[in-house]
Steps between C-alpha positions, in 0.01 A plus 500: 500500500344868503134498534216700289149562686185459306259638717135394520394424894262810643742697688842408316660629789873366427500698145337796587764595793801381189301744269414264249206544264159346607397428131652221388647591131678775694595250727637211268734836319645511856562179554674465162718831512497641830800540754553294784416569883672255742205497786546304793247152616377541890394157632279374758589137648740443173159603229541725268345813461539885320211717665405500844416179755277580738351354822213608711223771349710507129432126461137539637430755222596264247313211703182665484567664116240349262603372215245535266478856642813565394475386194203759416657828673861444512696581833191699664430146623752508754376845638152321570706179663690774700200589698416153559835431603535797732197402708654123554885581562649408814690721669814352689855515634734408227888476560647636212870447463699654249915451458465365846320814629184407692176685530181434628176683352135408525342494111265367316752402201868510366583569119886450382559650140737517241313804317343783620177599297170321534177472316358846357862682569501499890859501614513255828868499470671828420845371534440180344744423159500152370878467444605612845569178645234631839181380597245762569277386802152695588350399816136562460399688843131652404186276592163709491348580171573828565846520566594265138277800316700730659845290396357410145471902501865614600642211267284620197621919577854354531494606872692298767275277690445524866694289765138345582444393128853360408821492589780444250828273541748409266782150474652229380362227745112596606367182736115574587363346782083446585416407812255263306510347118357789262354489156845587255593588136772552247405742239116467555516109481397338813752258728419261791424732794830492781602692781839559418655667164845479455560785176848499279602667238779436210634813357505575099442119431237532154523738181223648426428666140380852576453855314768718457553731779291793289222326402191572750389256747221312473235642748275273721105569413 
């Protein structure tokens, strides 16, 4: 059964990266005429999800986010919770294993996507495409306040971040683990904290209703 997207959360995240309209009328036309998009439906532990889970500092930020905060100005929120979180991150070792391929890198957080562009336009995931059947993993390796300026800086010029503010990984099989449970979400909802994250992904599963190819994409504000 194909799928239309009304949008009306504050960052709207999934239909911005499909291109679909933000206001709603414009929405509902898509829904009811578009063309389809086959995307594909990552999973962590068998739930569900279509943005990004993340574990660590990501789920932190949306820890410490203030809802009623949000509510009056919108996604700035989460830059405010971002310094809070920042300043109360752990860095550790985490084994990261992806396809079978083991690595072991000391962060403060782990974010695996299905879509590249986050709130007001910043590309985390350049290669990121929704129907590719890959999971696109960023291992968060800044900690001082300094350093995440300096990443939230590269990402917003559309510059490659440093080696000692993310690295990048993509697969099919991502399997995350903390030497100690950590605060985790799925597409800014928050799940039981765990030390271990085992990330799937089914490949062109759900039809989504999007523009044609022409129309222009919906930009993220």
């Amino acid at each position: 059964m194909p799928l239309g997207l009304l949008p009306a959360g504050t960052g709207n995240l999934f239909a911005r990266n499909l291109g679909i309209p933000i206001n709603l009328d414009e929405a509902a036309q898509v829904a009811a005429t578009g063309p389809l998009r086959r995307v594909d439906v990552p999973e962590l532990d068998g739930e569900s999800f279509v943005v990004m889970g993340g574990s660590g500092f990501d789920a932190l930020l949306f820890e410490r986010t203030s809802h009623d905060l949000k509510g009056r100005i919108g996604w700035a929120a989460y830059a405010i919770a971002g310094v809070k979180a920042v300043r109360s991150a752990e860095r550790m070792p985490i084994r990261l294993e992806i396809d079978g391929q083991v690595t072991v890198i000391h962060a403060i957080g782990v974010i695996v996507a299905n879509v590249g562009t986050l709130t007001a336009g910043m590309v985390l995931f350049p290669a990121a495409v929704p129907d590719d059947g890959v999971l696109d993993v960023a291992v968060l390796t800044s900690q001082h306040l300094g350093n995440w300026i300096g990443l939230l800086g590269n990402i917003a010029m559309g510059r490659r971040p440093e080696p000692w503010q993310v690295q990048h990984h993509r697969g099919t099989d991502v399997r995350v683990h903390w030497p100690k449970a950590v605060p985790i979400e799925l597409d800014g909802d928050l799940r039981e904290p765990n030390d271990q994250l085992n990330f799937t992904v089914s490949a062109r599963t759900v039809d989504i209703c999007v523009p044609p190819a022409d129309a222009p994409i919906a930009r993220v504000r």
